[in-house]
C-alpha positions in Angstrom: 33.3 -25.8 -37.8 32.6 -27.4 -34.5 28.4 -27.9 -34.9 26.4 -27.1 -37.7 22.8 -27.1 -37.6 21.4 -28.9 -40.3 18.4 -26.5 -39.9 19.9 -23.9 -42.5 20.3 -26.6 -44.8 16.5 -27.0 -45.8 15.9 -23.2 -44.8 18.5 -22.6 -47.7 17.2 -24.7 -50.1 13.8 -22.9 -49.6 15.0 -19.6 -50.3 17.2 -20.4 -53.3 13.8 -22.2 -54.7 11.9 -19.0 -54.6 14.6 -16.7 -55.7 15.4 -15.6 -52.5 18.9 -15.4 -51.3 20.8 -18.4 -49.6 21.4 -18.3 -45.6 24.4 -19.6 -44.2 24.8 -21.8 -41.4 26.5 -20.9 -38.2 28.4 -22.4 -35.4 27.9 -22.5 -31.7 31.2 -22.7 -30.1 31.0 -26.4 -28.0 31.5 -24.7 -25.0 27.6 -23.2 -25.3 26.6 -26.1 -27.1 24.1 -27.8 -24.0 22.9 -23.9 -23.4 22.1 -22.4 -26.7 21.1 -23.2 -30.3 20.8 -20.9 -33.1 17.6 -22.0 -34.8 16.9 -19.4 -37.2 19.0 -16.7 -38.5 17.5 -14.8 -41.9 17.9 -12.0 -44.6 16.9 -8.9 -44.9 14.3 -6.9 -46.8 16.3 -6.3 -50.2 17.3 -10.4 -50.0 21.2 -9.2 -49.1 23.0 -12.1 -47.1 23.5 -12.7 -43.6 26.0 -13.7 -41.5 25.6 -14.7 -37.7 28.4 -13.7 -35.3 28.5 -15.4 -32.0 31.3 -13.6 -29.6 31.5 -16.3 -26.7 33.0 -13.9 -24.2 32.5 -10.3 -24.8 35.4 -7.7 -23.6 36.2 -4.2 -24.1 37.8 -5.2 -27.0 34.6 -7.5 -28.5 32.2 -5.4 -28.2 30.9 -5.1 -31.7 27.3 -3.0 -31.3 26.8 -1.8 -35.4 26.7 -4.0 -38.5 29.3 -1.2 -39.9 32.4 -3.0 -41.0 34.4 0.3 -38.7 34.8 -0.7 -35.3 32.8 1.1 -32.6 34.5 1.9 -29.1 32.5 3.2 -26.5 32.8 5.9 -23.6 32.1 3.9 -21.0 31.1 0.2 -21.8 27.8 -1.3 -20.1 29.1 -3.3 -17.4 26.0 -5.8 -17.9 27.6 -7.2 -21.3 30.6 -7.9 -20.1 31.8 -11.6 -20.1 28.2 -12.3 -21.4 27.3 -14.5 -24.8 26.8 -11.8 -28.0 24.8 -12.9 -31.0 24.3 -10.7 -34.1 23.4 -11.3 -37.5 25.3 -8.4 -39.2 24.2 -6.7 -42.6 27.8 -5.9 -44.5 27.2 -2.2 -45.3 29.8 0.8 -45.4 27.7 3.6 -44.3 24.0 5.1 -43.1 22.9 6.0 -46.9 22.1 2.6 -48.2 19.0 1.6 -47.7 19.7 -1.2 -45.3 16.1 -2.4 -43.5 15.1 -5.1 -41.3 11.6 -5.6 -42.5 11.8 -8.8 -43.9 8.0 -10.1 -42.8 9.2 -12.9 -40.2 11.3 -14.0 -38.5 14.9 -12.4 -38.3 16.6 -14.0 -35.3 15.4 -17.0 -33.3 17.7 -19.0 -30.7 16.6 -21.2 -28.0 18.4 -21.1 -24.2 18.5 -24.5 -21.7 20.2 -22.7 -19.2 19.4 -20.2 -17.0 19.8 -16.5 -18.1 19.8 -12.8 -18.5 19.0 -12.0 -22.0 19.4 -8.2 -23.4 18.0 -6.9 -25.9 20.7 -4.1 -28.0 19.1 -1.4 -30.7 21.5 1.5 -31.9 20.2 4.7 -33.3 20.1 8.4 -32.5 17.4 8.4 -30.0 15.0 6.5 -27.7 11.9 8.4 -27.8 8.1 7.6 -27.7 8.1 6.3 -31.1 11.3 4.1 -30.8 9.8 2.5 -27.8 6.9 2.0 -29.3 8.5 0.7 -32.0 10.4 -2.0 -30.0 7.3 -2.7 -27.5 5.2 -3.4 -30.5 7.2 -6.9 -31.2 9.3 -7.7 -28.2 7.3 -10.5 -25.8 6.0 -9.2 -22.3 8.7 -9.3 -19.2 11.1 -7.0 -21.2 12.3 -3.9 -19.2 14.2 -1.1 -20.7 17.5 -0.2 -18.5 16.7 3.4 -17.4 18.2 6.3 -15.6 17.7 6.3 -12.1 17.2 9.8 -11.9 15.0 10.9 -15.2 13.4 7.4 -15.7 13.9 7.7 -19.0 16.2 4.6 -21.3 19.8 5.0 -20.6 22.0 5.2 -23.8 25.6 4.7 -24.4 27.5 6.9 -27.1 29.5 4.9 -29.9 32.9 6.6 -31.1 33.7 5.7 -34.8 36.7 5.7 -36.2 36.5 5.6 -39.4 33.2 5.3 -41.7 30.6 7.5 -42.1 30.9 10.6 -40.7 27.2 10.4 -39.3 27.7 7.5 -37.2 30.1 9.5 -35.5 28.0 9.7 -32.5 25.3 6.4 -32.7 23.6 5.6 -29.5 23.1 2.1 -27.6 20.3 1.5 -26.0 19.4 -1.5 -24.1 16.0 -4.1 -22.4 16.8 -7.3 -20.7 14.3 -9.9 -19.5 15.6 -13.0 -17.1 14.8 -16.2 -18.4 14.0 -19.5 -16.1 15.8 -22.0 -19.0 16.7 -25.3 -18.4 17.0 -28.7 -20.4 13.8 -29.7 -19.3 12.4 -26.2 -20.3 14.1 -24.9 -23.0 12.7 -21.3 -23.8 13.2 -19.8 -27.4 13.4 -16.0 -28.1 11.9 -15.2 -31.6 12.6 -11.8 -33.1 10.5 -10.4 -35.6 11.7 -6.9 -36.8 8.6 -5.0 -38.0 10.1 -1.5 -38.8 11.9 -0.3 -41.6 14.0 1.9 -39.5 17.3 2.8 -41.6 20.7 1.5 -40.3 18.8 0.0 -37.0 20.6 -3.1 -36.0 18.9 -5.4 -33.7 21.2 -8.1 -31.1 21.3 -9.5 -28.1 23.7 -10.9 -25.2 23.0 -13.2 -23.1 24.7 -13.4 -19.7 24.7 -17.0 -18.2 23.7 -16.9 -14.7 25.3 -18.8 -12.2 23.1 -21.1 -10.4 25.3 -22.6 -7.3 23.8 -19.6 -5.3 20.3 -19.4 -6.1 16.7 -19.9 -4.0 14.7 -22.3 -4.7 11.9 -20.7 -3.0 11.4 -18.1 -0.5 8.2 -18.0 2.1 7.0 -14.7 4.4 4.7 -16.2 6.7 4.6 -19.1 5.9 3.5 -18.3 2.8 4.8 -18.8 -1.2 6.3 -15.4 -2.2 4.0 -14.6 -4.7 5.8 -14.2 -8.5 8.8 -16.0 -6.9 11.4 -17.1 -9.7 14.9 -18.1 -9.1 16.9 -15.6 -11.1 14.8 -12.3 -9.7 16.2 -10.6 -7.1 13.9 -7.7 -6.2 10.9 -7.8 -4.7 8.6 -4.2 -4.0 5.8 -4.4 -1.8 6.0 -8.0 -0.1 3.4 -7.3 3.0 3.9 -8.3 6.7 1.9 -8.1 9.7 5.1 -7.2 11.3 8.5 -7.7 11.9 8.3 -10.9 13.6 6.8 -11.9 10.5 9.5 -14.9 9.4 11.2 -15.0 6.1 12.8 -18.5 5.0 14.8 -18.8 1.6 15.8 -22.3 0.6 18.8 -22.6 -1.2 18.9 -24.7 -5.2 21.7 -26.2 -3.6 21.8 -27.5 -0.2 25.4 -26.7 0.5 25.0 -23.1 0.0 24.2 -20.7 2.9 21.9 -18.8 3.3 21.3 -15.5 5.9 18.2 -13.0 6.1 18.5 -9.7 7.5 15.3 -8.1 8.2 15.3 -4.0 8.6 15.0 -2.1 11.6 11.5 -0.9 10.7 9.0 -0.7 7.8 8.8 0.2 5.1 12.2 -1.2 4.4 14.4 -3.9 2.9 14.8 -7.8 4.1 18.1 -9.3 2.2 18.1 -13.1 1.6 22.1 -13.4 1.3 23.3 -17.0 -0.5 26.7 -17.8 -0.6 28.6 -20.8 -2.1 32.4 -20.7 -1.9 33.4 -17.6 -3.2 30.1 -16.5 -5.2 27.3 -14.4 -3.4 23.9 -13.7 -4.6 21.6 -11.2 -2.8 17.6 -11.3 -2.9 16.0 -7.8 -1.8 12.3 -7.9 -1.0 10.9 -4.7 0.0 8.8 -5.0 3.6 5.8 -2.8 3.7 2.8 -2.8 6.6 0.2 -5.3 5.5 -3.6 -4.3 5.4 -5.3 -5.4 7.7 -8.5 -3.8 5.2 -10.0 -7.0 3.5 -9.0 -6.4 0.1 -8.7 -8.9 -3.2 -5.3 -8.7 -5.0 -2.4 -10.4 -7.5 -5.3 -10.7 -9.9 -4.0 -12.9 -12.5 -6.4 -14.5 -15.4 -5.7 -15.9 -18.4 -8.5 -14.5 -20.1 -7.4 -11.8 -23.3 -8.7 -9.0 -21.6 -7.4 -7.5 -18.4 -9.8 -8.4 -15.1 -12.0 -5.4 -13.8 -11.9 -5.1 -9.8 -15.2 -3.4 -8.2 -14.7 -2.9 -4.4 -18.3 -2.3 -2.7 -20.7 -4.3 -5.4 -24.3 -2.5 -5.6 -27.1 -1.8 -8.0 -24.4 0.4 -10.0 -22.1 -2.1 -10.8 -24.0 -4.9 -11.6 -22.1 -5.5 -14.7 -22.9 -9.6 -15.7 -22.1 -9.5 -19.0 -19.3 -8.6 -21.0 -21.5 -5.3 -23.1 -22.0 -2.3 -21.4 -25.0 -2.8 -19.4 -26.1 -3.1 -16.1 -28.7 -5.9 -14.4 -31.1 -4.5 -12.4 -32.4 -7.5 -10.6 -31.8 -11.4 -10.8 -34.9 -13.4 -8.9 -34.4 -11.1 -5.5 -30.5 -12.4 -5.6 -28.5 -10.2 -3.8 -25.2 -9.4 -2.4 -24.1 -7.2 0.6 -22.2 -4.0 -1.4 -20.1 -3.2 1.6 -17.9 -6.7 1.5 -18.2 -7.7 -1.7 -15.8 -7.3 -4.2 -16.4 -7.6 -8.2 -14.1 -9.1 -10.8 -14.8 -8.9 -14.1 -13.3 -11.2 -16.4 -15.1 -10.9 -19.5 -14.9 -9.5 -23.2 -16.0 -5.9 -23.9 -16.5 -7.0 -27.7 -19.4 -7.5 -29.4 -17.7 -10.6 -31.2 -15.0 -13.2 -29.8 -11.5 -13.7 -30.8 -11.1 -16.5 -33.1 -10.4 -19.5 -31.6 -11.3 -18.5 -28.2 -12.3 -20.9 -25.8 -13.2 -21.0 -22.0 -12.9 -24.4 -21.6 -10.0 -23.8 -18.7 -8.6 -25.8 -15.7 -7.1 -24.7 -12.4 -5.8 -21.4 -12.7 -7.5 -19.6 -15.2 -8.0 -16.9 -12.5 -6.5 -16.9 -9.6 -7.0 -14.3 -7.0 -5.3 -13.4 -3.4 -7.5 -12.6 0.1 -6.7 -11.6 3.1 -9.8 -12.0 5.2 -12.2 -15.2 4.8 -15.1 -14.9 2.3 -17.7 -16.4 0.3 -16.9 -16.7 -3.3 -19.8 -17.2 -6.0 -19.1 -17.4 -9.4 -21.8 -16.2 -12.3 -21.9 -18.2 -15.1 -23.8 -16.0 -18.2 -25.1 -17.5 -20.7 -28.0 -17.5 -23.8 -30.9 -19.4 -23.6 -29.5 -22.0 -25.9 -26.5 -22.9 -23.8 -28.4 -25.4 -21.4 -27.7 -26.5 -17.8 -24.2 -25.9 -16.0 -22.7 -29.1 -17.6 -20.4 -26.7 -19.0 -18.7 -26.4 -16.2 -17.1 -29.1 -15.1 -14.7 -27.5 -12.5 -17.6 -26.7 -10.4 -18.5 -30.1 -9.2 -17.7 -29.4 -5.3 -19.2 -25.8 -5.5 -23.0 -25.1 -4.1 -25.5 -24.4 -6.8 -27.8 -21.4 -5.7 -31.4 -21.7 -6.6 -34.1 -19.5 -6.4 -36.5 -19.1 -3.8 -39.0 -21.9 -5.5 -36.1 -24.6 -5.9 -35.1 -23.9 -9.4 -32.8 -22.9 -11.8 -31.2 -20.5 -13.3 -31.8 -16.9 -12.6 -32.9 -14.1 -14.7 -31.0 -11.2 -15.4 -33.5 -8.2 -15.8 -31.7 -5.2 -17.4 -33.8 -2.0 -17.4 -34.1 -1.6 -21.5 -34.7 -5.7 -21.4 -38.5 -5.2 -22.8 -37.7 -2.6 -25.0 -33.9 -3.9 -26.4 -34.2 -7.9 -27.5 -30.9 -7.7 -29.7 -28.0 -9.7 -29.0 -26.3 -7.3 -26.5 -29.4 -7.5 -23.8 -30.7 -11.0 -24.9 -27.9 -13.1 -24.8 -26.9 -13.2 -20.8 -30.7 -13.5 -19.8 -29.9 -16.5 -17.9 -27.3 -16.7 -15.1 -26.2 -19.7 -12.9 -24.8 -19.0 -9.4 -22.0 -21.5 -7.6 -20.7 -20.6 -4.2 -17.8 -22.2 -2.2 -16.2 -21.0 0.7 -12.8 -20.2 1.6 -11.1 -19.7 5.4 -7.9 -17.8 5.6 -6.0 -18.8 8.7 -4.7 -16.0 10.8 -6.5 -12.7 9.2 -4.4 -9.7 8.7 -1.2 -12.0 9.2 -1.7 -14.5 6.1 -3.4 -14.4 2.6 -4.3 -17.0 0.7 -4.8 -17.7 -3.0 -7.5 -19.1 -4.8 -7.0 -20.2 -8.0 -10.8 -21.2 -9.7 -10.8 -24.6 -11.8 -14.0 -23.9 -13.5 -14.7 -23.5 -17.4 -16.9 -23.8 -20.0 -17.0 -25.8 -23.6 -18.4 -22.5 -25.1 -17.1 -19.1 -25.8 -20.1 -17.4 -25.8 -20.5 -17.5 -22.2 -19.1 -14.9 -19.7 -17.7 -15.9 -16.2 -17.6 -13.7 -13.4 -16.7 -13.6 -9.4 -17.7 -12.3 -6.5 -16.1 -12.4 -3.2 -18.2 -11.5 -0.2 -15.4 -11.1 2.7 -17.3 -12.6 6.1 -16.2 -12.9 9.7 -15.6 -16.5 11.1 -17.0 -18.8 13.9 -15.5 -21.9 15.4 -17.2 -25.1 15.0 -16.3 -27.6 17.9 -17.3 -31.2 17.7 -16.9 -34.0 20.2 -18.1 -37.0 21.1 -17.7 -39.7 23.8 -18.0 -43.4 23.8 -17.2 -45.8 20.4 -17.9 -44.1 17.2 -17.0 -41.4 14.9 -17.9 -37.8 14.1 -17.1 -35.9 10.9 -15.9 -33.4 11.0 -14.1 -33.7 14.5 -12.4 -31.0 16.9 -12.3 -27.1 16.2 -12.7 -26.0 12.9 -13.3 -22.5 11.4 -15.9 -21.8 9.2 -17.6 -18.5 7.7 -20.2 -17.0 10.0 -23.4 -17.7 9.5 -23.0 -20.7 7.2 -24.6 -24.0 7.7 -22.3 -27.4 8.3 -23.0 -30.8 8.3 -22.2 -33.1 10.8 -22.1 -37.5 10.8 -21.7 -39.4 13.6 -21.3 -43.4 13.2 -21.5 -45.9 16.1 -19.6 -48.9 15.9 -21.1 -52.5 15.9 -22.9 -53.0 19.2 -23.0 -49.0 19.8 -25.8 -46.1 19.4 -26.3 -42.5 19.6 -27.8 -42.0 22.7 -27.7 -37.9 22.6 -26.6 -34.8 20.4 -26.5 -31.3 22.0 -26.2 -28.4 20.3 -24.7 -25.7 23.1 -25.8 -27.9 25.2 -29.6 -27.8 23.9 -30.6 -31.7 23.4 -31.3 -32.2 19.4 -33.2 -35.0 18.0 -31.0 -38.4 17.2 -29.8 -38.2 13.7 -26.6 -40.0 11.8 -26.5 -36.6 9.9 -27.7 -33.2 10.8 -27.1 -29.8 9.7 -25.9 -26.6 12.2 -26.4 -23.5 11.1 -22.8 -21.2 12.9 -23.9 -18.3 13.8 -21.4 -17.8 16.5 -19.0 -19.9 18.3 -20.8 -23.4 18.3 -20.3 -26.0 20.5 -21.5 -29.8 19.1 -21.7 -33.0 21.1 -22.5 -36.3 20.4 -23.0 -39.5 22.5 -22.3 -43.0 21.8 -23.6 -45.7 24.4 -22.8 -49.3 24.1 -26.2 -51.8 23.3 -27.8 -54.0 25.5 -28.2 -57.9 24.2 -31.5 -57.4 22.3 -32.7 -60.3 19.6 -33.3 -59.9 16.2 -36.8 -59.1 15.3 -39.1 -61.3 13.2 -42.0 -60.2 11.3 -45.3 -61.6 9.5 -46.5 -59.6 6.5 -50.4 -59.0 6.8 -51.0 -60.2 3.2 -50.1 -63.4 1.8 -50.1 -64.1 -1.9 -52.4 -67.0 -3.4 -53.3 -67.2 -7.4 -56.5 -67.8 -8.5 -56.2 -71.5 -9.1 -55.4 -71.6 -5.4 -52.6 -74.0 -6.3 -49.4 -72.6 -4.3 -49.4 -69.3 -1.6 -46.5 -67.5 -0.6 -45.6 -66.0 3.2 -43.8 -62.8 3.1 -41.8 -62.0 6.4 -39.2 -59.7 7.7 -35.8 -60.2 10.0 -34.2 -57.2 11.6 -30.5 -57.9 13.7 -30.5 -57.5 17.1 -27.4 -56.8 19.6 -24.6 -59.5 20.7 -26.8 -61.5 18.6 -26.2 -63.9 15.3 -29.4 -64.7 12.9 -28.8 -68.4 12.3 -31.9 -69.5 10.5 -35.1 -68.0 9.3 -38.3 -69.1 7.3 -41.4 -70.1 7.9 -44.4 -72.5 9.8 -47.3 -73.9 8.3 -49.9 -76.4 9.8 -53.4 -77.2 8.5 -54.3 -78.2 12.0 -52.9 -76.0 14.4 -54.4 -72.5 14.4 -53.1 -71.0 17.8 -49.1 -72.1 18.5 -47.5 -74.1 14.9 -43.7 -74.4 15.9 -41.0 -76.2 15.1 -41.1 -79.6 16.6 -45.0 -79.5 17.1 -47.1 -82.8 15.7 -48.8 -81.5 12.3 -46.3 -78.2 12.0 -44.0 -78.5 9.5 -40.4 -76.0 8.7 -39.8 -74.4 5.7 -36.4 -72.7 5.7 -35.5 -69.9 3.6 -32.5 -71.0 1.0 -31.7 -67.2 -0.2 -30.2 -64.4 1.6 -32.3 -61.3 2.7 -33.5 -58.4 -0.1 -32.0 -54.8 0.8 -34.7 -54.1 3.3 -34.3 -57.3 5.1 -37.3 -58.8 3.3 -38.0 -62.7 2.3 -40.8 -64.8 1.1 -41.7 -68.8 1.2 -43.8 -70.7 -1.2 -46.3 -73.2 0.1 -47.0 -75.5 -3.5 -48.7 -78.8 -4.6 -52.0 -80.5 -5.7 -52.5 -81.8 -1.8 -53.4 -78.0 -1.0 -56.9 -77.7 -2.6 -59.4 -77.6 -0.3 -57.4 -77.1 2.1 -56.9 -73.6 5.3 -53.1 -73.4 6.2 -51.8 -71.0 8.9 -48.7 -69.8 8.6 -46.1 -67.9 10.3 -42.3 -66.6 10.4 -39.3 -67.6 12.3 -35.8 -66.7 12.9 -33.0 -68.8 14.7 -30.4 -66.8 16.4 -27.5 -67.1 18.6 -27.3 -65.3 22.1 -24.1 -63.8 23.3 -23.3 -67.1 25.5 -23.2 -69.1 22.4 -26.8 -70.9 23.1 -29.9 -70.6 20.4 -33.2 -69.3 20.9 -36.0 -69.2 18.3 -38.6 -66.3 17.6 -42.0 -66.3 15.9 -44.1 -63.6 13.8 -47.3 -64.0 14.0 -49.7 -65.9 12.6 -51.8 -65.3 8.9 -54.3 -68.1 7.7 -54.3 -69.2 4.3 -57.6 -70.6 2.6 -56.9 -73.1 -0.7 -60.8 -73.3 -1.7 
């Protein structure tokens, strides 16, 4: 025995504990050992022992489909299985009468791949009607496909020949589903089947065929675009859209050494073929071309919310479906949306209660949604009275909140039984919030573009909605001459209609000396708002300054307590241009009333030790017992360096100051 998982030991133990019979362990050949583990293997409804058989390679001669110890050939063998890995956990019974069922409550077969992988799904019986397939649908995980006819649509089957046995498996029937699987180390997957029937003699298995990876894409783009549900080991694609044939269609290769060729068809609809080849192994990707739309339209609608998303195209009075109950809103404080370009999805519940445990506290991706025209995109937040402010949504921080017409928040839905109905269905989503963002798609009717919403909510309770409101776009054009900068700059596009904001800085020694709007003169702003109602044209001026001096100002009140001990001179210093503020403070003389400066007989400096307040604003205390009885005038100064390096003094004016 070349690995044994210790898994089966405790498992075992369990099951002898409660009287239940032992499991055996199993071993995965060494060869499979980094791509598959067998991590749970299990009896059967009546307790009877099983074994787990692990054919490496299947042949024509392995191909073992029935837990009957009588072999099984086949007519015609599926050519899927062939050199793939086959796991079954086989039942020792000698014919249909025994009462054989896989219903044991659990699980009955769960391995784990780290390679990459098409798994199929085997169940034997004597036919695949509604009710099998329901049967098997009702426990396999999504992304299985059963392998049909081409011609009836219906499952394929294979006939088994016994030769010996009962004589009513003389003719049993294969029938098979397969699902590729994107396994790796990094990502191991495991596949858990539960068996949940208590069909007689059905015997569940699977076989896993390894998939080369030398010739696989690591992507593939059309138009310069992701192709949307891209994974590396599908190779069919229906109903990829393109504006046309020129459209171009890149596949990058896993592995750089492999080549790669696309073939386009000779018109559409038809088939592109992304051929990879490495040595002597090939791998073809089909996509299937069709015409794109050039219609706006919303699609690939994905959302992890539990029920599946409702698209509305044309949103009016009749389909103003907020909440997740089966009423409409009449009205919500005037707001309204135009019903010819807007398109409704709605993502809510239609229960009266929520799932246990359900929470739409979600990140980027919890719906994500494909346009091919730009639009406006507002989501509605629902919610009870008691739910607050939009706090619970903290994916919406670069979204604009609407308000109503007086400045407030939130809306109110108005349903038309809302004064005669106040239970829970028409009271709960009285309130609405609105958030609205933006989104340009480059090239229309040539490119789409996917948004994927990062809002959510701490509370379940709450319902979250989207519109889209598909608009035609404008170019923005900003410029500007001279030294400074303007946000944003160049030719941008932006939905019609909409208002932008613009900056424009000057650098040191510079100004805005004019902004035109289409060439209409606007008043001088470092930020303004344009509202694009067309192709708009923005231009701002810098010009460089002129050497100008700082300014110096005198406060008109002065401060002096009652005990007319100490006063205090307020004052102001603006900078000038080309010019550096030295020293400022103030003058004070008890004589001279007209002219005190610096240097003057009787006029004395007082120069301000801290730097200047926010607004450019300082103060100087005149203190002392020699100033009772006494009139002081006062003034401010400032000390500043000219361009050519030589000083120059400036005065505020003069405020007199009586101490008795």
């Amino acid at each position: 025995m070349k690995k044994v998982l210790a898994l089966f030991l405790s498992i075992s133990f369990l099951l002898t504990t409660f009287g239940l019979t032992a499991i055996a362990a199993t071993t995965v050949p060494e060869s499979l050992s980094d791509k598959l583990t067998i991590d749970y293997y299990g009896g059967d409804y009546e307790a009877e022992p099983f074994s787990c058989n692990i054919i490496e390679n299947m042949t024509a001669t392995t191909q073992r489909y029935t837990d009957q110890t009588t072999n099984f050939d086949i007519d015609t063998a599926p050519s899927e299985l062939i050199g793939s890995t086959y796991i079954q956990t086989n039942c020792d019974k000698s014919g249909a009468s025994t009462t054989y069922r896989t219903n044991n409550g659990g699980s009955w077969l769960k391995f784990t791949l780290k390679a990459p992988a098409t798994v199929y799904y085997l169940t034997t019986g004597t036919y695949a009607g509604t009710s099998m397939q329901n049967f098997v649908n009702s426990w396999l995980s999504n992304g299985w496909s059963w392998i049909k006819e081409q011609d009836t649509g219906n499952p394929k089957e294979w006939t088994l020949n016994s030769n010996g046995g009962s004589t009513s498996w003389t003719k049993t029937r294969l029938f098979m589903l397969k699902k590729d699987i994107e396994a790796s180390v990094e990502n191991p997957i495991t596949i858990d089947a539960q068996t949940l029937g208590t069909e007689n003699g059905v015997v569940y298995s699977f076989a896993i065929q390894w998939r080369d990876t030398s010739c696989d894409l690591s992507g593939i783009t059309v138009g310069g675009s992701t192709l949307a549900g891209f994974a590396p080991g599908t190779t069919e694609y229906s109903d990829v859209e393109v504006a046309s044939l020129e459209t171009e269609i890149t596949g990058t290769p896993a592995d750089s050494s492999a080549q790669v060729i696309v073939k386009k068809p000779a018109s559409l609809p038809g088939d592109a073929t992304i051929t990879v080849t490495k040595g002597d192994n090939t791998r073809i990707y089909t996509l299937r071309l069709i015409q794109m739309s050039l219609e706006p339209k919303v699609s690939n609608i994905k959302t992890e919310d539990s029920s599946q998303p409702n698209l509305i195209s044309g949103f009016g009075v009749g389909t103003k479906r907020w909440s997740d109950y089966p009423i409409l809103w009449e009205d919500m404080d005037g707001l309204m949306f135009d019903s010819d370009n807007c398109y409704y999805i709605q993502t809510a519940f239609h229960n009266a209660v929520m799932p246990d445990g359900y929470a739409q506290d979600k990140s980027e991706g919890w719906i994500t949604f494909d346009i091919n025209k730009s639009a406006n995109v507002y989501i509605l937040y629902g919610a009870g009275d008691w739910v607050g402010d939009p706090q619970y949504l903290p994916g919406l921080t670069d979204w604009e909140m609407l308000k109503k017409e007086d400045g407030t928040t939130p809306y109110t839905l108005k349903t038309a039984d809302y004064d005669e109905k106040q239970t829970l269905y028409y009271h709960k989503y009285r309130r609405g919030y609105v958030f609205k963002k933006s989104f340009i798609v480059p090239g229309e009717g040539e490119t789409k573009r996917t948004v994927s919403l990062t809002y959510g909510g701490t509370n379940a309770l709450s319902t979250y909605n989207v519109i889209v409101e598909f608009a035609d776009k404008a170019n923005l054009t900003v410029t500007s001459t001279g030294n400074g900068t303007v946000s944003p700059v160049g030719t941008t596009e932006v939905i019609k209609g909409s208002t932008q904001t613009i900056t424009a800085t000057p650098e040191d020694g510079w100004k805005i000396s004019k902004i035109t709007v289409n060439s209409v003169e606007q008043p001088i702003k470092e930020s303004f708002s344009v509202t694009v109602d067309a192709d708009t044209t923005v231009e701002v001026t810098f010009a460089e300054l002129s050497e100008t001096p700082p300014a110096i100002h005198t406060f008109d009140k002065t401060y002096v307590p009652d005990d007319k001990t100490n006063s205090v001179t307020f004052g102001t210093v603006a900078e000038g241009s080309k010019t550096t503020v030295k020293e400022y403070g103030i003058i004070y003389s008890a004589t001279d009333s007209t002219d005190p400066q610096i240097g003057k007989e009787n006029c004395y400096k007082l120069k301000a030790e801290k730097a200047l307040s926010a607004n450019g604003h300082y103060g100087i205390e005149i203190k002392g017992d020699l100033l009772l009885n006494t009139t002081y005038y006062t003034r401010t100064y400032v000390i500043y360096e000219k361009e050519d390096g030589t000083e120059a003094i400036l005065y505020g004016e003069i405020k007199t100051i009586a101490l008795q």
